[in-house]
N, C-alpha and C positions, 0 to 999 in steps of 0.2 A: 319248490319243495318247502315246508311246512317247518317254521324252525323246529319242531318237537320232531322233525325227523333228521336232525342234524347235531353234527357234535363239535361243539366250540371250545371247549373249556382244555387246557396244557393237560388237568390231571387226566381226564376221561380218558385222555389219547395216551398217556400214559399207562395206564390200566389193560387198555386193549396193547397196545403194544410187551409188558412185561407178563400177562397174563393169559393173553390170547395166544393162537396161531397162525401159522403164516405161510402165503405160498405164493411163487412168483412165476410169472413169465416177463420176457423180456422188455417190455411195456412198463409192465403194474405190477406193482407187489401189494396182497391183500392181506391184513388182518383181520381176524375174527374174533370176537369174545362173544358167549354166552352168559344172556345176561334175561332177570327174569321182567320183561315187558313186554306191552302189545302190541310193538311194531319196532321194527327197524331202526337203528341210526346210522348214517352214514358222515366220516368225517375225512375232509380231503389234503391231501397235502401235495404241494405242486412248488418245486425247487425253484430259485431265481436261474439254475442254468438252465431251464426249461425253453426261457427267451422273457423276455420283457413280459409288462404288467397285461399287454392284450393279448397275448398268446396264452401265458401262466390263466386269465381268466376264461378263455374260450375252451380252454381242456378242465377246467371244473365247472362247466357249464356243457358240457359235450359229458362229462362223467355223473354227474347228478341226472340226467335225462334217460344216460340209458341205466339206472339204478330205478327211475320211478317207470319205463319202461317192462321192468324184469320184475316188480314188486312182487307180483303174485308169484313168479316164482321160486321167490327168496324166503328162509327161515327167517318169520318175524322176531323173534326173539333174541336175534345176535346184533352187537354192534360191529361195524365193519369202518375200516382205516383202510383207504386207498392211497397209494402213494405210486405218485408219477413218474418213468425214469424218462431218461432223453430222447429215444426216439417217435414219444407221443407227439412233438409240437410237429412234426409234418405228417400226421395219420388224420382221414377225413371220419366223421364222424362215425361212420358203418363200421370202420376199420377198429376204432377206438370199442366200440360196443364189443367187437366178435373178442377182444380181447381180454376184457372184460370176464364175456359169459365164458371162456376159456377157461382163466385164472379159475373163476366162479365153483365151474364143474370138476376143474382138478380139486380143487380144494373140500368139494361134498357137500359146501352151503344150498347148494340150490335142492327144491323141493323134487322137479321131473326133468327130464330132458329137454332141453330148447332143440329146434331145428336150426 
């Protein structure tokens, strides 16, 4: 993923988080801000009780995949804050995704319906 589609900075995350919204399933919790650009940013956040440094990076590397997977279906113009809860580090990648586009659909970001 393309650092211009990524968001690193404390304050950024603080913006979407005090400014955006938010919705959960038992997995993910998503924030969304509307913001006015030509694409997406996605910024991840993944807790040390999640398990150690290889786990903590293979669920942000399992969550950025199925983000650049869903692109087309996602409003470009929102920034989005994913945040990991505990029961991610034993979910295999499909599992991680459906939860994902779950969160995704309750929350109204996505453009059409996924299968």
């Amino acid at each position: 993923m393309q650092k211009a589609y990524r968001i690193k900075k404390n304050k950024e995350f603080q913006t979407v988080f005090k400014k955006g919204k938010s919705f959960a399933n038992r997995q993910l919790v998503l924030y969304y801000y509307k913001k006015d650009q030509p694409h997406f940013r996605i910024g991840l956040s993944v807790s040390k009780r999640i398990g150690n440094a290889v786990m903590r990076n293979k669920v942000k590397r399992y969550l950025r995949q199925a983000f650049q997977e869903m692109e087309e279906d996602l409003h470009q113009e929102y920034d989005y804050v994913v945040i990991a809860r505990k029961p991610v580090n034993t979910m295999e990648y499909h599992e991680l995704k459906q939860s994902l586009q779950h969160v995704c659909r309750r929350s109204g970001v996505l453009k059409k319906k996924l299968k």
